[in-house]
C-alpha angles and dihedrals in degrees: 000000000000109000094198138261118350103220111205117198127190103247131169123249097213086067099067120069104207091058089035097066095064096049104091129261099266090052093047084043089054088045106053087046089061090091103045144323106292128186117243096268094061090045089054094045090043094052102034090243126120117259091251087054085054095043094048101049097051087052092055084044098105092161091094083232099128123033141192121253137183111213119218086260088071081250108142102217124161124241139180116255121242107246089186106055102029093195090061105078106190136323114271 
């Protein structure tokens, strides 16, 4: 029996944990920073990593991609860089 229409809609992987969790860490890393620059620890906590896994894989990150930022509270956090507007560096 035909149940109706199947309505397919563009998501992102990276939104989903339980398909989240196979991508690999540079993609989960590019994922959570979608909403806003984060310091290692809450990278780590947001992808289920340790922070040195954190730490060593955006320092093998050479895209330019992500980028490092200081926040006027002197915090360092990691963004992703607008590639859109080049003089916005990232979303505190």
């Amino acid at each position: 029996e035909d149940g109706g229409p199947i309505a397919i809609v563009r998501s992102d992987i990276t939104d989903s944990a339980d398909l989240a969790d196979r991508l690999p860490v540079r993609v989960r890393i590019r994922g959570v920073l979608r909403s806003g620059a984060l310091t290692y620890a809450e990278i780590a906590d947001a992808t289920g990593v340790s922070v040195n896994t954190v730490i060593q894989t955006l320092g093998r990150d050479k895209s330019g991609s992500v980028i490092r930022v200081i926040g006027p509270d002197g915090v360092t956090r990691w963004g992703l860089a607008d590639v859109q507007r080049p003089h916005v560096t990232a979303v505190i």
